[in-house]
Backbone as CSV, one residue per row, in Angstrom:
resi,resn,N_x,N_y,N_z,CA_x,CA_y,CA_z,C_x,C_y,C_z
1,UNK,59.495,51.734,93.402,59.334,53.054,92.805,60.463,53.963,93.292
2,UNK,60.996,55.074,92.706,62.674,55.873,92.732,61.844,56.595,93.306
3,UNK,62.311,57.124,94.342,61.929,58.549,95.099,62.669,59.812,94.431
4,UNK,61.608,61.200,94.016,62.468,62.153,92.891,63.470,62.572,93.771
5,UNK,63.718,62.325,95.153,64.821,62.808,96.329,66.315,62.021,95.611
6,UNK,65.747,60.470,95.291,66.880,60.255,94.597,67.275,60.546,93.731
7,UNK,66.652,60.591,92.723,67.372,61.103,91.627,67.494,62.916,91.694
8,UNK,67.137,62.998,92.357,67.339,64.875,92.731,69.083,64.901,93.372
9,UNK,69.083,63.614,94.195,70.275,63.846,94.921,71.735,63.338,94.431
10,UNK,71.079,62.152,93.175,71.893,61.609,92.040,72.330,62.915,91.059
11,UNK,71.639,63.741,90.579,71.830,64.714,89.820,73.187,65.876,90.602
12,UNK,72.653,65.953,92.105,73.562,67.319,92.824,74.996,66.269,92.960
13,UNK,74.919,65.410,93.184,76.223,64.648,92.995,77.068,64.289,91.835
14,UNK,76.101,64.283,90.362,77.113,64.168,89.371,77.188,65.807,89.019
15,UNK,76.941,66.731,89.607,77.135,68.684,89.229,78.650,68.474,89.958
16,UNK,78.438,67.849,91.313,79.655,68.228,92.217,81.005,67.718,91.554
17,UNK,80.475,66.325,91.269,81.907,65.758,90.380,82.168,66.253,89.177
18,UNK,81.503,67.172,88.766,81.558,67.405,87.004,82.583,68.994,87.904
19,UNK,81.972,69.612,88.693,83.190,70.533,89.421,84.388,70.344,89.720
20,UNK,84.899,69.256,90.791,86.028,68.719,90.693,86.689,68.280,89.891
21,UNK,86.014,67.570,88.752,86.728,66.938,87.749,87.123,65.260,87.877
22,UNK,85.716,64.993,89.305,86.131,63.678,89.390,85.397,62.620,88.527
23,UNK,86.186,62.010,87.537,86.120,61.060,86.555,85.206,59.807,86.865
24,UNK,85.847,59.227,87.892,86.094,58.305,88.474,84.140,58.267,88.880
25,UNK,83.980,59.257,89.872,82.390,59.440,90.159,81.695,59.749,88.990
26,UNK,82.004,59.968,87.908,81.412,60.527,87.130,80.692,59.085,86.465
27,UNK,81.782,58.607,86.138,81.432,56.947,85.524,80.689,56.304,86.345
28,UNK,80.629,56.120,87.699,79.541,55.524,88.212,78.252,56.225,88.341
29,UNK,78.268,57.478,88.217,76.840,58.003,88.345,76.346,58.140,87.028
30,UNK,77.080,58.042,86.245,75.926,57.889,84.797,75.390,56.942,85.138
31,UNK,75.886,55.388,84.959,75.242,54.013,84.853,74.590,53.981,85.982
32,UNK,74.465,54.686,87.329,73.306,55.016,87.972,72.210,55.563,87.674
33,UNK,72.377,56.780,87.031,71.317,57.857,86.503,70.925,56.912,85.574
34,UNK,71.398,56.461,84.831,70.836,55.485,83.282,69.964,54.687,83.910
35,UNK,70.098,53.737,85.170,69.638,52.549,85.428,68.176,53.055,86.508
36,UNK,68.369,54.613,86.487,67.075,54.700,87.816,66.302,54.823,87.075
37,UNK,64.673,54.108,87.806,63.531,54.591,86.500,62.806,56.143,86.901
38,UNK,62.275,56.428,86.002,61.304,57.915,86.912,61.286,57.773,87.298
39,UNK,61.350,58.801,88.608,60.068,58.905,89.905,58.515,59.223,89.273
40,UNK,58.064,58.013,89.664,56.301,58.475,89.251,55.240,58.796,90.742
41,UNK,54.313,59.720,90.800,54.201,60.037,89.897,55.149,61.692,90.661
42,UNK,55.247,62.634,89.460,56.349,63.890,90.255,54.678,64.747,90.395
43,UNK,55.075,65.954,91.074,54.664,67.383,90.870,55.228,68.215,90.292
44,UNK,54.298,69.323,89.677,54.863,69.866,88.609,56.284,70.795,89.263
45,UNK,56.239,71.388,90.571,57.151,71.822,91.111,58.657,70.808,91.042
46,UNK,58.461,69.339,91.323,59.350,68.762,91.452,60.030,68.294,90.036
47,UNK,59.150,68.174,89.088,59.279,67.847,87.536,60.343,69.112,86.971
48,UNK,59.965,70.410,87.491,60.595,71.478,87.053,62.199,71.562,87.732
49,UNK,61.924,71.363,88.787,63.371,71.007,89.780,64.425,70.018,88.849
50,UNK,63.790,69.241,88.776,64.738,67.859,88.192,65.039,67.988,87.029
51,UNK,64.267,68.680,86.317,64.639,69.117,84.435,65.551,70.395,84.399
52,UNK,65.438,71.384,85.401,66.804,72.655,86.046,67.627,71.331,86.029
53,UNK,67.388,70.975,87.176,69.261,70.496,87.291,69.694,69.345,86.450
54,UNK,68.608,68.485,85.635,69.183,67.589,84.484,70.208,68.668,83.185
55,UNK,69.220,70.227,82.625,69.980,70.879,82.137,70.836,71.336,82.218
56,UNK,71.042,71.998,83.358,72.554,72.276,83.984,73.618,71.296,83.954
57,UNK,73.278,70.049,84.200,74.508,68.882,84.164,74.490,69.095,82.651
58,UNK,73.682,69.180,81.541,74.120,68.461,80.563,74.748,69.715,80.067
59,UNK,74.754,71.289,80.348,75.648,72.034,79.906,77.016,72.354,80.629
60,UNK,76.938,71.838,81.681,78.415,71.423,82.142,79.297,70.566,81.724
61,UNK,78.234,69.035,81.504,79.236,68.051,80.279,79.537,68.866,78.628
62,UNK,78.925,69.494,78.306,78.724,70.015,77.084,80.184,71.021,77.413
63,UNK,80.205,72.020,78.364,81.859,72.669,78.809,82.938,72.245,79.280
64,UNK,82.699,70.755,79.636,83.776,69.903,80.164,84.589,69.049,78.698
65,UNK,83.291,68.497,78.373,83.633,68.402,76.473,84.357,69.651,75.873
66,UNK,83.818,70.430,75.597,84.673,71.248,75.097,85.927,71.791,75.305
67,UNK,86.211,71.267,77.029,87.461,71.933,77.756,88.184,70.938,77.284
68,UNK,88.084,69.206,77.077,88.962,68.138,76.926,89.054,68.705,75.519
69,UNK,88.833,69.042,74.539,88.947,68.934,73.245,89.978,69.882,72.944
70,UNK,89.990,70.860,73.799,90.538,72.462,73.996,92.385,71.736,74.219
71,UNK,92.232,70.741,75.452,92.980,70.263,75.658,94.184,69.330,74.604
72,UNK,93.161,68.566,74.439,93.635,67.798,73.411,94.619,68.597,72.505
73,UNK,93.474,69.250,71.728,94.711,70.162,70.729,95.498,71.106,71.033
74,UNK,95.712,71.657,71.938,96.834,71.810,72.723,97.954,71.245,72.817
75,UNK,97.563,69.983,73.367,98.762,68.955,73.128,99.649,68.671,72.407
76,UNK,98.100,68.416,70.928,98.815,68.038,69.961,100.290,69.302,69.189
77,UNK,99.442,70.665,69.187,100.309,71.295,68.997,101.881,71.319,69.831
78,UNK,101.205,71.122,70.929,102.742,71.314,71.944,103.597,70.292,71.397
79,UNK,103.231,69.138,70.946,103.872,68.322,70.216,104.321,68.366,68.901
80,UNK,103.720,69.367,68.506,104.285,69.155,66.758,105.044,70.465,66.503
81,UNK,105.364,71.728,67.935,106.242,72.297,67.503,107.573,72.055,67.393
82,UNK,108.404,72.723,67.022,109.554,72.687,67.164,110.628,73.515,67.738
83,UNK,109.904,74.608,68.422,110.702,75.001,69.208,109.704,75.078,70.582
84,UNK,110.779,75.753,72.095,110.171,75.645,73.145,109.273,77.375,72.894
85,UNK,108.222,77.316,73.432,106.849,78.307,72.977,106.238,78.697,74.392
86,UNK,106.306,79.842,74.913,105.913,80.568,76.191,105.362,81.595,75.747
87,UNK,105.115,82.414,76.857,104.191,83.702,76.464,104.770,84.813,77.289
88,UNK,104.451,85.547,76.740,105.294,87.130,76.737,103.952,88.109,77.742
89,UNK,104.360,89.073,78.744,103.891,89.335,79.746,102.564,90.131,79.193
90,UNK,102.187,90.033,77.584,100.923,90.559,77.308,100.193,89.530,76.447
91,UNK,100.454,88.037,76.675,99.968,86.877,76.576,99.931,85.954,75.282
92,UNK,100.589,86.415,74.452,101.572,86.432,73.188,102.242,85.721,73.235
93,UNK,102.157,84.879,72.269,102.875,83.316,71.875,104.015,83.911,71.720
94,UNK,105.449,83.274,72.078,106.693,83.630,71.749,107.649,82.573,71.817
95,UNK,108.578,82.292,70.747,109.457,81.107,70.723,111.111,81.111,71.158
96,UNK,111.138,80.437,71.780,112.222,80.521,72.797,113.555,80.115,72.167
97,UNK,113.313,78.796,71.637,114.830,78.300,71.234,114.017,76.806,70.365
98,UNK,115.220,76.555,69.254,114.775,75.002,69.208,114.973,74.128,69.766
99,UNK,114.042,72.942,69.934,113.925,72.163,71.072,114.807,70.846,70.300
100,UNK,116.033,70.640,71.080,116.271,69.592,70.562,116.175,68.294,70.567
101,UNK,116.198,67.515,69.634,116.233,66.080,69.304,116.434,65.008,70.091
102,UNK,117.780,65.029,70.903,118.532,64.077,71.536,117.875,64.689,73.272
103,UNK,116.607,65.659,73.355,116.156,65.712,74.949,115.204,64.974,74.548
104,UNK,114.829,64.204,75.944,113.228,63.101,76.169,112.203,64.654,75.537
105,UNK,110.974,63.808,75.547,109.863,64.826,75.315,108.889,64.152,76.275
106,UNK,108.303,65.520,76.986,107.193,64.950,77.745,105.946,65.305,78.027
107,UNK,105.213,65.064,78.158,103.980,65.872,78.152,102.891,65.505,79.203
């Protein structure tokens, strides 16, 4: 039988890595969290504990998702302009020069 300590303490550990941004922990504590069964039986105090911090993780993945996606197209744009694109000291897209052809591109 899972003690709710574990999976209470499985949960504060995938919040911490979803903070850092560590990937790496992240992937092993799902297929942990996936593979633990309930804790039976809980109290309603402890039932309420564990469903707080199950929600909280899943709206942190839900802002971490959205931050990679944020990312992503970012990218893509940084890639499909054509000139070099900075920002002006009131945060205003501004284009610098065209970027030429014959420099590497990197991203």
């Amino acid at each position: 039988m899972q003690s709710d300590s574990d999976v209470d303490a499985a949960l504060d550990r995938t919040y911490e890595a979803l903070l850092t941004g560590d990937l790496v922990a992240l992937g092993q504590l799902a297929g942990t969290l996936e593979r633990m069964p309930a804790p039976q039986p809980l109290d309603r105090a402890s039932a309420e504990r564990l469903a707080r911090k199950a929600d909280r993780n899943g709206r942190m993945l839900l802002a971490a998702a959205r931050g990679v996606r944020a990312a992503q197209g970012r990218l893509v744009e940084i890639a499909a302009e054509p000139a070099l694109t900075t920002y002006d000291a009131r945060g205003r897209r501004e284009s610098v020069g065209q970027v030429s052809n014959l420099m590497p591109r990197r991203i």
